[in-house]
N, C-alpha and C positions, 0 to 999 in steps of 0.2 A: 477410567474413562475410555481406553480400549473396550469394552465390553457394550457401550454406548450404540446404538444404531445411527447416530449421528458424526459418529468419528469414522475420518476416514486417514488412512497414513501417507503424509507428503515429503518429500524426500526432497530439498531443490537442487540437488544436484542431477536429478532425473525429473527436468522438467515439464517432463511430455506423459511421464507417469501417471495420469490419472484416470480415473475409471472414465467409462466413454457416455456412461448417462449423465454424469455429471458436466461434460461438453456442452456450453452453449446457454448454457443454462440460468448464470448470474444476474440478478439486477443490481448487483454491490459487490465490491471487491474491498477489503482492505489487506493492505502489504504493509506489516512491519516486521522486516526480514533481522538478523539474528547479525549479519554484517551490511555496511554500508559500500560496499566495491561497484566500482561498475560491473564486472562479470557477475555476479550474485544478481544484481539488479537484472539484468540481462534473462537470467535465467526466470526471476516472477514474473518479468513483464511475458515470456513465455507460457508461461500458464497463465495466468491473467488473460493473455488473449482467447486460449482454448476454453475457458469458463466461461467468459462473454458471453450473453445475450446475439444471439446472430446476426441481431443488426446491430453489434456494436456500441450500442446506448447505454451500455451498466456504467455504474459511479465508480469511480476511483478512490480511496482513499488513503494518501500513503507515507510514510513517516520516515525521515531520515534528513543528513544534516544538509545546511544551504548550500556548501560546493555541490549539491548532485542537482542543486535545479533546473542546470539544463538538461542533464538525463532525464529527470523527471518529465522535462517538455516533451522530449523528442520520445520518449519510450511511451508516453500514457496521456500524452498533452495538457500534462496536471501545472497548476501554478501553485503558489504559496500561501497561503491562509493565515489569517491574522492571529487566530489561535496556535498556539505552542505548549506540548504535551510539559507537565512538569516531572523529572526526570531526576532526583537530588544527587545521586551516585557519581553520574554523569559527568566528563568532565569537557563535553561540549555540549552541546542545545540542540536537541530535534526541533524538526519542523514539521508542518503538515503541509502538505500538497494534494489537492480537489481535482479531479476534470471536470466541476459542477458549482455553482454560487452555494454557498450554505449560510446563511443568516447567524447559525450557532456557530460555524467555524471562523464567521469573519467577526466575532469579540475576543480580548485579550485575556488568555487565563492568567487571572488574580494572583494566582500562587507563584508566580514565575517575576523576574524581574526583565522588565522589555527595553532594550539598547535604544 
């Protein structure tokens, strides 16, 4: 997949790393980063900003557990979705978090059991 013309290598510890054509550029974001920290978070919602659409209007989409909700407010002004990815390994429950209404996000996935 490196050989791909559509891969490009993202590093988030080098959040500001990225090519500069690809700046500004997004109508859709999705962040399902690898840890749940805030510093991690911190560091997507940093690129996430630089990818943006310049006026700011690209969708969020972004996955991780419900202590981070209000990071998610405050970093992307995403809230919580009724859908929940099913995850079996897992030994807590992701969540999904929008900055936009989604029809498909706000149904319950099936496979999941809902508290």
């Amino acid at each position: 997949w490196k050989s791909s013309s559509g891969y490009h290598f993202y590093d988030f510890n080098d959040p500001e790393g990225i090519e500069e054509h690809q700046r500004g550029t997004f109508d859709v974001i999705v962040i399902d980063p690898p840890f749940v920290s805030h510093s991690v978070w911190k560091k997507y919602a940093t690129t996430a900003r630089l990818l943006m659409r310049q006026d700011r209007t690209a969708h969020v989409i972004a996955t991780t557990v419900d202590e981070n909700a209000q990071l998610m407010s405050t970093l992307f002004d995403c809230k919580s979705v009724l859908f929940r990815p099913s995850i079996p390994h897992l030994v807590y429950q992701y969540s999904v978090f929008t900055n936009y209404a989604s029809s498909v996000l706000a149904t319950k996935n099936l496979e999941i059991q809902m508290d």
